[in-house]
N, C-alpha and C positions, 0 to 999 in steps of 0.2 A: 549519427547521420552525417555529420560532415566528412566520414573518409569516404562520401559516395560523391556528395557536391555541395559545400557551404550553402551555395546560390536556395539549393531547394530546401534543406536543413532548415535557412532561416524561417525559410513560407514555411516549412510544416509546424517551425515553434510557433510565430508569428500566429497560426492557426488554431493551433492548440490552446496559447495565453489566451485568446478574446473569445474559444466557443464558451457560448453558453454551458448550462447545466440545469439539470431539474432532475426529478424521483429518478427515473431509467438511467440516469448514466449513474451514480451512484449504484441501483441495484445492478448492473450489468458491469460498473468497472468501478468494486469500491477504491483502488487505491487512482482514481484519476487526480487528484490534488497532490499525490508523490510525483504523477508523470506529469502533472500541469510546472510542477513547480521544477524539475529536468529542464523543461522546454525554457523556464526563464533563466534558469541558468545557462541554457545554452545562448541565451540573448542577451549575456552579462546584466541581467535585474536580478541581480543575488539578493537583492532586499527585500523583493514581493517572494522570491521563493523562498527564504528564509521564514518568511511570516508565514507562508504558508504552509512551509513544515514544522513548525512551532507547531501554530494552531491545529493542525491535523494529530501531531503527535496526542496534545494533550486531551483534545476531543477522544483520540481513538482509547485513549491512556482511561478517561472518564467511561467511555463506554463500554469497554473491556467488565469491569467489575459491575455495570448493573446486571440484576436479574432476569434472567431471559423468560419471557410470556410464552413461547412456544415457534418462533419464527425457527431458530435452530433445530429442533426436535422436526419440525419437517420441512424446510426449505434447505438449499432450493434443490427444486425437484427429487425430493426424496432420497438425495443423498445421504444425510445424514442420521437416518433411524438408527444405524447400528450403534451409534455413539450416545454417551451419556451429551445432552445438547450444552453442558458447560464447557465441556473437551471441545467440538466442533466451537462454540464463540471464542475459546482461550484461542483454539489455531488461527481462526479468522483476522482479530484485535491482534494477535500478538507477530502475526506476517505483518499488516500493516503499521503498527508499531518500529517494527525493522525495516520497513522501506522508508518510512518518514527519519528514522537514526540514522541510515543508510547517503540518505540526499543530506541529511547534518552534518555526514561526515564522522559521525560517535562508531566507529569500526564496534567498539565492544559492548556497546546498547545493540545495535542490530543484528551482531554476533547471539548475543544474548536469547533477543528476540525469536531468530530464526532457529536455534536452539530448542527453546520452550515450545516452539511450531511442528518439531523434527522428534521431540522427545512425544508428543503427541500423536503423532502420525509423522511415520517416517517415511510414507510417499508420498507427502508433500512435495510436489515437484518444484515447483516454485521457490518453496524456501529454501529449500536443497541447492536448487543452480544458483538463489542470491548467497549463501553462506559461500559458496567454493568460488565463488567471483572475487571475495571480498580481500 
């Protein structure tokens, strides 16, 4: 944001650091904790976004391998029937996984990651454009 104008850049981190969160912004944007913690690097607090890509990584890392009850197998909105529902949480966990390596700085963790996302499903758009960025 800042090759538009610092000035606004800081207000949008600034905006981002202190929003709230609850159930919806998680189900509508699970990796908001990669881009919360961007925005504090962009406000030189590399040590809350540090903690907070720590913490995300290892939550997403723990979450990855529980067993899935059925949220996969039809959420969200019926995307995902055609897939065995372990395929769709490995892509899920393992994008995010890469975006929390990615703001680490670990190139070859979220190399990895987006990897195991693409080996999955290779129109993944998302992991696709974060691997060829990298």
């Amino acid at each position: 944001l800042e090759h538009i104008d610092r000035n606004k850049a800081l207000e949008i981190y600034r905006f981002i650091t202190n929003m709230g969160t609850d159930f919806f912004t998680y189900m509508y944007l699970p990796g908001f904790d990669y881009y919360r913690a961007m925005a504090c690097k962009g406000l030189n607090d590399n040590t809350r976004a540090e903690t907070l890509l720590q913490t995300s990584a290892k939550k997403w890392s723990q979450e990855k391998d529980l067993p899935d009850y059925g949220y996969f197998k039809a959420t969200p909105f019926f995307l995902s029937y055609l897939e065995p529902q372990e395929n769709v949480r490995s892509q899920h966990y393992n994008y995010l996984l890469g975006l929390a390596y990615l703001g680490l700085e670990d190139q070859n963790k979220a190399t990895s990651c987006f990897d195991q996302v693409l080996k999955l499903n290779t129109a993944h758009t998302w992991a696709g454009l974060e691997k060829v960025m990298l």
